[in-house]
PAZAPA-4460 file (N, C-alpha, C; in steps of 0.05 Angstrom, whole numbers, plus 32768, in hexadecimal, padded with zeros to 4 digits):
% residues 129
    n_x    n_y    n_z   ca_x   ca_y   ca_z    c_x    c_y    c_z   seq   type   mol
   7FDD   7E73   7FAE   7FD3   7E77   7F93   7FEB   7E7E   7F81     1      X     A
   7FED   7E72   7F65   7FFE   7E7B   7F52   7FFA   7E8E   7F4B     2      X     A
   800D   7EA6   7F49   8004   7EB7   7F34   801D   7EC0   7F1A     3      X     A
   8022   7ED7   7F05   8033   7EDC   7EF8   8034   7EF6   7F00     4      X     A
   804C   7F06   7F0F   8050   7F1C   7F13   805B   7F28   7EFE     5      X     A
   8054   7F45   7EF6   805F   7F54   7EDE   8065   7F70   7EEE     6      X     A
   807A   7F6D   7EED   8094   7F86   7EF2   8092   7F9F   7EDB     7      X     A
   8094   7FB9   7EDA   809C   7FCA   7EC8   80B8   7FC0   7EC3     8      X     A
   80C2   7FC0   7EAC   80D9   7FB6   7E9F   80E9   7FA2   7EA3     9      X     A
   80DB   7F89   7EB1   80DE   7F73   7EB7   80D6   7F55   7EA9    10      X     A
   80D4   7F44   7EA6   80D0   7F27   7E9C   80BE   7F2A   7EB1    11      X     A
   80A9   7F1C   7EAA   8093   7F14   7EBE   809E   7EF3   7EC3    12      X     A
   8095   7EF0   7EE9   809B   7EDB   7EFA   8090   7ED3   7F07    13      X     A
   808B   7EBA   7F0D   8073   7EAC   7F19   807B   7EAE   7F2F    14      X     A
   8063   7EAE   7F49   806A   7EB1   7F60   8052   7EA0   7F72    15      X     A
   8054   7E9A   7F89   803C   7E94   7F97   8039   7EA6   7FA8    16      X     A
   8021   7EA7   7FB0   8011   7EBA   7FC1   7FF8   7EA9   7FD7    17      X     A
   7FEC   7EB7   7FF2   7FD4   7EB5   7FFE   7FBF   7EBC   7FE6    18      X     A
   7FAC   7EB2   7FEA   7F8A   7EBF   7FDC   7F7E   7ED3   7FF1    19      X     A
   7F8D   7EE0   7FFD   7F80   7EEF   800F   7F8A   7F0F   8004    20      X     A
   7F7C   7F24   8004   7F7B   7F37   8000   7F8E   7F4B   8004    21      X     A
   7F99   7F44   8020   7FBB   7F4C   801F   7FD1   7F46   8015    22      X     A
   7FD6   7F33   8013   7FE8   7F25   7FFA   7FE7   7F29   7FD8    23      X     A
   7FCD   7F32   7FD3   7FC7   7F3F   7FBB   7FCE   7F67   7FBB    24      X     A
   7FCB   7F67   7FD2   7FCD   7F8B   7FCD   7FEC   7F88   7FD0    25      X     A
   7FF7   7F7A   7FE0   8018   7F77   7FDE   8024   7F7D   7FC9    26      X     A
   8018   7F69   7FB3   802A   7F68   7F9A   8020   7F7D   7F81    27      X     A
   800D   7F87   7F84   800E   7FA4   7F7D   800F   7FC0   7F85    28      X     A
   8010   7FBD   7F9C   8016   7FDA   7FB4   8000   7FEC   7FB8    29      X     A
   7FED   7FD9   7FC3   7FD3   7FF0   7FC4   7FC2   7FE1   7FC4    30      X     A
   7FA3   7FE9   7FBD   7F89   7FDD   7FBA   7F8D   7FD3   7F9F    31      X     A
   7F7B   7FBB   7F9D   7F81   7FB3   7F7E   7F6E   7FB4   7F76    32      X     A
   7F6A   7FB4   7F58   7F53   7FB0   7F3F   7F59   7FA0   7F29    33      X     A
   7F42   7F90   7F27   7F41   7F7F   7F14   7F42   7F90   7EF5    34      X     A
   7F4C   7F7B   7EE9   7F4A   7F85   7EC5   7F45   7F6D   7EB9    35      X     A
   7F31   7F70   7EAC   7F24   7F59   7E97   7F2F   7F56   7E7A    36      X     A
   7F45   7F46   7E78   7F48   7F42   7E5F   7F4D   7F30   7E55    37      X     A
   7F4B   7F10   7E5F   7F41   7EF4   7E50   7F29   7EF8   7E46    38      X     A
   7F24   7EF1   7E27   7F0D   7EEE   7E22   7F09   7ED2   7E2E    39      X     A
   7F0E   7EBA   7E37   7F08   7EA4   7E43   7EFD   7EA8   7E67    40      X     A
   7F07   7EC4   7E69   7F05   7ED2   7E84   7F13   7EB9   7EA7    41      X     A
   7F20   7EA6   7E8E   7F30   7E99   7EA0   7F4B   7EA4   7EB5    42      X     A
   7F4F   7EB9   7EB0   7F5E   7ED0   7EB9   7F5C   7EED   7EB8    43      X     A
   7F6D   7EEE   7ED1   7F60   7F19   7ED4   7F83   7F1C   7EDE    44      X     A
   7F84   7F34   7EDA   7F9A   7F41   7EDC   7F92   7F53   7EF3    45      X     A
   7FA3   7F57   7F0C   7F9F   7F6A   7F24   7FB0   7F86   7F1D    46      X     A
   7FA1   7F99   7F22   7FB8   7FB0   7F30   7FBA   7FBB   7F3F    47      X     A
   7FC4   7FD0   7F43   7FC1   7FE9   7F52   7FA0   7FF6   7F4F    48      X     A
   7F93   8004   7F51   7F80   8013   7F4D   7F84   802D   7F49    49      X     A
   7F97   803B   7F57   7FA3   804D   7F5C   7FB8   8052   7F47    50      X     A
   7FBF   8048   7F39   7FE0   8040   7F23   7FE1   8066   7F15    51      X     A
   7FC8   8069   7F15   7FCC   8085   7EF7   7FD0   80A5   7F14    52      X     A
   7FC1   8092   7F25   7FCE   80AF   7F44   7FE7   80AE   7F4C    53      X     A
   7FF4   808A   7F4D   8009   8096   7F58   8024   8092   7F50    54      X     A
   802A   809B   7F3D   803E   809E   7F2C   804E   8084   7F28    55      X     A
   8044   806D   7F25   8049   8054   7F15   8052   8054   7EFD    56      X     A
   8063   8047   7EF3   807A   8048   7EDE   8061   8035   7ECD    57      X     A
   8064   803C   7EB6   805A   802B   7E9B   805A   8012   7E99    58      X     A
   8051   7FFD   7E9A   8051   7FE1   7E97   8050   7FD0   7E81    59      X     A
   8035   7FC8   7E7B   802F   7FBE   7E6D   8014   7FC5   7E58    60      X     A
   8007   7FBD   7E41   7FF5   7FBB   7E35   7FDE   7FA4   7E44    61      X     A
   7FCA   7FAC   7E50   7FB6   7F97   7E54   7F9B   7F98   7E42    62      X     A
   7F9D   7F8E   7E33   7F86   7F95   7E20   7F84   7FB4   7E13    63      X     A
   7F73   7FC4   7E1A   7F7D   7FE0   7E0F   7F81   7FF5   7E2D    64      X     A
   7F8F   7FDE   7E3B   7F8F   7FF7   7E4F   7FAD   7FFC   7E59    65      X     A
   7FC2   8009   7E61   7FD6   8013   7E63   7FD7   8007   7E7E    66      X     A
   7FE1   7FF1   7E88   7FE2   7FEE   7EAC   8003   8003   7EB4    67      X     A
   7FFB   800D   7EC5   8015   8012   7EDA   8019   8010   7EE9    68      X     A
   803B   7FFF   7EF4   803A   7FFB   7F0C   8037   7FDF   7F0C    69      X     A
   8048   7FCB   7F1E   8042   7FB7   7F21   8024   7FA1   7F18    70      X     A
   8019   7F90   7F0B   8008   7F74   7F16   8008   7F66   7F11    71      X     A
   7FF9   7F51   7F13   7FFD   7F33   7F12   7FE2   7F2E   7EFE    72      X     A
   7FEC   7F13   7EF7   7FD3   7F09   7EE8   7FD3   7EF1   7F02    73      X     A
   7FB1   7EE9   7F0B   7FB3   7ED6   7F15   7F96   7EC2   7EFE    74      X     A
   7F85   7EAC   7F0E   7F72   7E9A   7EFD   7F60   7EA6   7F0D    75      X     A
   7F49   7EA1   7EFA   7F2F   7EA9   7F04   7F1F   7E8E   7EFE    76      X     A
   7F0C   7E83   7F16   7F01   7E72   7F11   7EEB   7E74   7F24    77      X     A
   7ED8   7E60   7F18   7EBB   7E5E   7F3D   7EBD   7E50   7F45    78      X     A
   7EBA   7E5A   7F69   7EC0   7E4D   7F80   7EB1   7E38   7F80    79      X     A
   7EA1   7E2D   7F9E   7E9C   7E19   7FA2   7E7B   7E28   7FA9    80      X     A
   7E7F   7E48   7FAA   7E59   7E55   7FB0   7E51   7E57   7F86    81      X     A
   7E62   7E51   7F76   7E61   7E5B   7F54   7E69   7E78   7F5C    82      X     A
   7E79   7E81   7F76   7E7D   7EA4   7F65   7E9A   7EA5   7F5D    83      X     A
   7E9F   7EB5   7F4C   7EBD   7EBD   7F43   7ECF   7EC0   7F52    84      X     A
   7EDF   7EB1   7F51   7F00   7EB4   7F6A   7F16   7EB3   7F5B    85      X     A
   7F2A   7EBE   7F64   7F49   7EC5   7F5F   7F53   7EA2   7F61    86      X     A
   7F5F   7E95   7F51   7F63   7E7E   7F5C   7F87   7E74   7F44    87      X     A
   7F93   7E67   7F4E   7FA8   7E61   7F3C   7FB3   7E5F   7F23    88      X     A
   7FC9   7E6D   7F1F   7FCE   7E6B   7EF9   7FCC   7E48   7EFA    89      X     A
   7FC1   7E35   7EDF   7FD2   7E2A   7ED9   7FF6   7E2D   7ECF    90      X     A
   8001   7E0F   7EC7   8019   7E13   7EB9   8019   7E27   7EA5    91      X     A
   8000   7E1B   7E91   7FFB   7E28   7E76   7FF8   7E42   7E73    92      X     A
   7FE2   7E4A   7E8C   7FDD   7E69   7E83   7FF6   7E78   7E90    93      X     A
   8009   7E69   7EA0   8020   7E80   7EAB   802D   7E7B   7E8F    94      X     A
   8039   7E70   7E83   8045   7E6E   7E69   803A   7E82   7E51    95      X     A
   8024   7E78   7E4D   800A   7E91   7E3F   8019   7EA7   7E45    96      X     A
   800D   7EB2   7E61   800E   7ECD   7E63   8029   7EE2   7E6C    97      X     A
   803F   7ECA   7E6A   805B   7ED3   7E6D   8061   7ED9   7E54    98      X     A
   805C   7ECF   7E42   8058   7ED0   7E25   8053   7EEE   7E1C    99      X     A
   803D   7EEC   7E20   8026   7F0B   7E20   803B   7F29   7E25   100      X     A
   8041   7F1D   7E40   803E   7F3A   7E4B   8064   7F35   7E4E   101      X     A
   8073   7F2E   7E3B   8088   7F2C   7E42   809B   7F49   7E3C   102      X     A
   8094   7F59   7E29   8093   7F68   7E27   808C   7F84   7E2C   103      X     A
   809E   7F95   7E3F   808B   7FA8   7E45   808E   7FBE   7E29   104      X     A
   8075   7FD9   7E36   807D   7FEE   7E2A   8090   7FFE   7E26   105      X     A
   8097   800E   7E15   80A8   801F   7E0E   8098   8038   7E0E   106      X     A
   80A8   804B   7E22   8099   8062   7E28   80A4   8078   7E16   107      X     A
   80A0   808F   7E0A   80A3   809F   7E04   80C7   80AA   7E07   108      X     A
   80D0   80B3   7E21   80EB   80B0   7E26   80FC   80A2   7E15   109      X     A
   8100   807F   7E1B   8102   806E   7E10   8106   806C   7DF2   110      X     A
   80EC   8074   7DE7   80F3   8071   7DCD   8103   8084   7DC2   111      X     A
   8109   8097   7DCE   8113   80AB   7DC0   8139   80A4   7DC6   112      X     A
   813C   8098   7DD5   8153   8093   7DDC   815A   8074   7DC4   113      X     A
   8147   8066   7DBC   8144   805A   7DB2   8150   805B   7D96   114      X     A
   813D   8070   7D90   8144   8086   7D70   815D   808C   7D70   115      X     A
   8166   809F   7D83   8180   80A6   7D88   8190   808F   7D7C   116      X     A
   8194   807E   7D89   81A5   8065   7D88   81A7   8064   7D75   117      X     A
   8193   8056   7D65   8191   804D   7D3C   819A   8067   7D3B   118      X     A
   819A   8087   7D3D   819D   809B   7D2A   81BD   8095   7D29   119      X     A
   81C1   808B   7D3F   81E6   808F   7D4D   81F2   8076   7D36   120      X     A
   81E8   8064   7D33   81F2   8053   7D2F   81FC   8046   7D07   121      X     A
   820F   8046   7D08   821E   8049   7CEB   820F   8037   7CD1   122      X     A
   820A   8048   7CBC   81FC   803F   7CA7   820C   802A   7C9D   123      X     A
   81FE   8018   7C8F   8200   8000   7C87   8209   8009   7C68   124      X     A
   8222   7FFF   7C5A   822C   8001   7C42   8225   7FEC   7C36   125      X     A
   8218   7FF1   7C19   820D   7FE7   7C0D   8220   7FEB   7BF2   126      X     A
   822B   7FD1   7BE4   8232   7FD4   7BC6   8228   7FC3   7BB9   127      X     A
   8225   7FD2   7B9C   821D   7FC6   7B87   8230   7FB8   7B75   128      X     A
   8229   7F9E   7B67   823A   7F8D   7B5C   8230   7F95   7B3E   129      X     A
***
């Protein structure tokens, strides 16, 4: 299965994987949980379940929820019974959602070091003609 892995402070990278349940807890370190946030619901994003217990670094924005800690976006589609299965990014949606999520957060720390910088950094002279 294709999926797009998203790293805390990383470029997200496509990877292949089994559809089997171990190979999914692999790539986020633990039991996983779905998050719904295609409105086309052509894709779900996996995580951790656990991310806010066990001290998981800041990731990304998934809709309005704060993920931490490693996941993947993989496709959601119906099988061959019509029920919902984990099933391959296309090209498009890995492109899409590298797009998306290419950017992580900026945590609190961060910004302030951030500030720092611009405060550090030499004003711009301006003359008048």
């Amino acid at each position: 299965m294709k999926i797009l892995v998203i790293e805390p402070e990383k470029a997200p990278y496509e990877k292949e994987i089994g559809d089997d349940i171990h190979d999914m807890q692999a790539i986020v370190g633990g039991c996983i949980e779905p998050i719904y946030f295609e409105p086309k619901q052509d894709a779900l994003v996996w995580c951790n379940d656990e991310f806010l217990l066990n001290n998981s670094e800041p990731n990304r924005m998934v809709g309005d929820c704060l993920v931490h800690g490693t996941f993947y976006v993989s496709g959601n589609c119906k099988n061959e019974y019509g029920e919902w299965d984990s099933c391959s990014l296309t090209d498009e949606q890995i492109e899409k959602y590298s797009e998306i999520f290419e950017t992580p957060v900026i945590v609190f720390e961060q910004a302030e070091e951030l500030t720092e910088d611009f405060e550090e950094a030499e004003e711009p002279k301006f003359t008048m003609s």
